[in-house]
N, C-alpha and C positions, 0 to 999 in steps of 0.2 A: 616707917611708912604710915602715912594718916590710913585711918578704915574710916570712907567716907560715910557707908552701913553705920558707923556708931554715932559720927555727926549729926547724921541725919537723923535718927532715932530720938537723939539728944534732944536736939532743935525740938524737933516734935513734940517730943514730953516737957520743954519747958514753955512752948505754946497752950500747951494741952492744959496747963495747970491755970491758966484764965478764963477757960471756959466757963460759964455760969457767972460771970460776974456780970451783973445788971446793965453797970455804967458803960465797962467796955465793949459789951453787945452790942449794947444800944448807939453806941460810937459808930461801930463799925459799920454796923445795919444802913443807919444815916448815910455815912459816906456814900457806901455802897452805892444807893439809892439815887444819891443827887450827882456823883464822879458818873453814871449811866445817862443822863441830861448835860452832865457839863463838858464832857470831852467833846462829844458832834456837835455841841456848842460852839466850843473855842475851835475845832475845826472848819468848820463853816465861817467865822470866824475870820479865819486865818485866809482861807482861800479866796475871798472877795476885800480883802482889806489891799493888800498891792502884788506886784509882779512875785515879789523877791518872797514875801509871807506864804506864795502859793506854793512855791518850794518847803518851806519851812510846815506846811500844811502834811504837803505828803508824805515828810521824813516822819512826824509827828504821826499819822496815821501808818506809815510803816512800822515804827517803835511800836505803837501800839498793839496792833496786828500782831506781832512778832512775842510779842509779848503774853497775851492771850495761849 
């Protein structure tokens, strides 16, 4: 039987052990930063581009939503 408790613990401490590195801070920071500007972007985007993209807009803002 998997103990998803140890997986997770796992996962975590081998995330954990990147912390303080400069470059991938700073990676992440970045994304962070501009994925917050480019999502309402491309969804905006999406919903004034055609009929068919407006669908493809609110699946996109569903997933996302959902996702959060």
């Amino acid at each position: 039987m998997v103990d998803v408790a140890a997986i997770d613990t796992q996962l975590f401490l081998f995330i954990q052990q990147f912390t303080g590195n400069t470059i991938i801070d700073f990676f992440f920071l970045t994304a962070a930063e501009i994925l917050v500007l480019l999502v309402p972007a491309v969804l905006i985007y999406l919903w004034f581009e055609s009929p068919e993209s407006r669908k493809n807009s609110v699946f996109t803002f569903t997933a996302t939503v959902s996702g959060i």
